[in-house]
Phi, psi and omega in degrees: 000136179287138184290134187266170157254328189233127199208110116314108176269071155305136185233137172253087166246022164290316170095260177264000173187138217154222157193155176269192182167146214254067196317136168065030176219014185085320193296093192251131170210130209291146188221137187219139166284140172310359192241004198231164157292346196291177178269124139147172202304154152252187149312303183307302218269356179268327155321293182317312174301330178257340163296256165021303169275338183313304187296296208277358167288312213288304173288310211270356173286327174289315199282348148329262169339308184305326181103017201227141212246356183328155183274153187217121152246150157218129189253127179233114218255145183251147163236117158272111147245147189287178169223164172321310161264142182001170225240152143268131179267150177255142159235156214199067177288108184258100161288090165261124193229099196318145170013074152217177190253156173308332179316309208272340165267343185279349158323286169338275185329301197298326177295295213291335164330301194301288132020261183357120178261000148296296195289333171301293197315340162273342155343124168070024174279173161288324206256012172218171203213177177202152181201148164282144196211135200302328217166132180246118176277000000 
């Protein structure tokens, strides 16, 4: 078995709506489907969020490395489609990276993609895709 550095237990037993929870830090969050009125976090945005911070910790770790201190975003937009059988997400990681030209931040990006322990995790979809982008609004 590989030695972890870090081990987290999250729990759902609500199932789509309800809450998860983090065992032994407190951390609980109303979770709701994206498809219902109710309140509270869904899948997509709890993906988006932890895709988002993994990659841009990730960039700002390369540009480090790099000697270089640039400001970093990342935006990551999720699409819920339906399928025959139940749905898929399209993801859409939007890479900014201040002064620099898109050639040279999608560098960045494409170095921090390989890293990212997200982005392993995502590794070889079909459905997700990543781009350096001149600005994010």
């Amino acid at each position: 078995m590989e030695k972890s550095i870090y081990h987290t237990e999250v729990v759902n037993q609500d199932g789509g709506t309800g809450f998860a929870y983090v065992k032994n830090n407190g951390l609980s969050v109303q979770v709701s489907s994206p498809l219902s009125s109710e309140e509270g976090s869904n899948p997509e945005e709890l993906l988006g969020l932890a895709y988002s911070t993994c990659l841009n910790a990730t960039i700002q770790a390369v540009l480090k490395e790099q000697g270089k201190s640039n400001l970093s975003r990342v935006q990551i937009n999720v699409d819920l489609i339906p399928e025959e059988i139940g749905h898929h997400f399209n993801v859409e990681a939007l890479v900014w990276i201040d002064e620099l030209s898109i050639e040279a931040s999608q560098k960045v990006a494409e170095a921090a993609d390989l890293r990212c322990p997200i982005s392993k995790l995502l590794a070889g979809s079909e459905t997700v895709a990543m781009r350096a982008v001149a600005d994010l609004d």
